[in-house]
N, C-alpha and C positions, 0 to 999 in steps of 0.2 A: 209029375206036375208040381211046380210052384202055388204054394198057396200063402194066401194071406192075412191077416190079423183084420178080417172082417168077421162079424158075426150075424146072423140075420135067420128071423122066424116068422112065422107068422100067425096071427090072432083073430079072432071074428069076434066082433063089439057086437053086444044085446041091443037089438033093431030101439028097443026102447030107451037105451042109456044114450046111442050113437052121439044125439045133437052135444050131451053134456058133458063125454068124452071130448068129442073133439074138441068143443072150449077151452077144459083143460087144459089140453096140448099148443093151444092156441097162446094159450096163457099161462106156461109154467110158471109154479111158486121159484123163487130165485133159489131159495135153499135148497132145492129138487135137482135144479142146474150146477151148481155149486156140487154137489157132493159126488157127482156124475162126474166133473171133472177130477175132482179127489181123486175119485176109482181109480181113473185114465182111463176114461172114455171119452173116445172125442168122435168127431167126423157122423154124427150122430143125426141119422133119420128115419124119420115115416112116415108112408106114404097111404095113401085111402082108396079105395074103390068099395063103394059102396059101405057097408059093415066089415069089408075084409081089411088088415092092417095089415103093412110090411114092415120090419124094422130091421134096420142096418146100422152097424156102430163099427169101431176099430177099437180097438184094446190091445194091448202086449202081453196083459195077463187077467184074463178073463175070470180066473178065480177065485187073484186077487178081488179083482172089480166085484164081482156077484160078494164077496165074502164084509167088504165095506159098506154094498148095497143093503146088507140084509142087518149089519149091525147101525146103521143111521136112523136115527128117531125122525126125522123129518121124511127119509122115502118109508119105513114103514109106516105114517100116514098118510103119505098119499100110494101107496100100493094097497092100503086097506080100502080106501075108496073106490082107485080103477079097478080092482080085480075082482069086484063084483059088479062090475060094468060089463066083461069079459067073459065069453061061453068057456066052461072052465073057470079055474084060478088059479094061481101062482104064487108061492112062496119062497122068496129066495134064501130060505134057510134049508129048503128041501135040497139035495144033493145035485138035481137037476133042474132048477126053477124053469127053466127055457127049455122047450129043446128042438136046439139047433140044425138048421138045414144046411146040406152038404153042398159044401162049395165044390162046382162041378167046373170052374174056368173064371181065369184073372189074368187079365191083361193087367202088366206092370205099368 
């Protein structure tokens, strides 16, 4: 099978944090934006149902990316913030900050 340079997980947001989560999202810091694209992260979404989150991105080097995510002073404040919003938490200096659901089919 062909696969593809998507990457995608998923999250469940604290019933109590939800409303101020998704504002966030609503309304990304620019510099949050900005450093995502740095990475080479593009094609970048998420989607909601209820408290559960989806997130899907493209990257070429996902390594790369997590590795620039975890050295920027502006996403680690706002990953200090949402990931206590988050059941669980996420450090992207941990070896596996995410971990990634297997892409089972991609139509080209």
């Amino acid at each position: 099978m062909t696969t593809s340079n998507k990457y995608a997980w998923t999250w469940k947001v604290k019933p109590e944090r939800l409303e101020e989560y998704v504002e966030m999202h609503l309304n990304p810091w620019q510099e949050i934006m900005e450093e995502h694209s740095r990475a080479g992260i593009r094609n970048y979404s998420i989607f909601q149902q209820g408290n559960q989150f989806f997130y899907c991105f493209e990257c070429d080097d996902v390594e790369g990316a997590f590795r620039i995510i975890a050295e920027s002073e502006a996403c680690g404040r706002w990953n200090a913030i949402t990931s206590t919003m988050v059941e669980g938490s996420f450090d992207f200096n941990e070896p596996q900050p995410i971990v990634p659901m297997r892409e089972v089919f991609y139509l080209k």
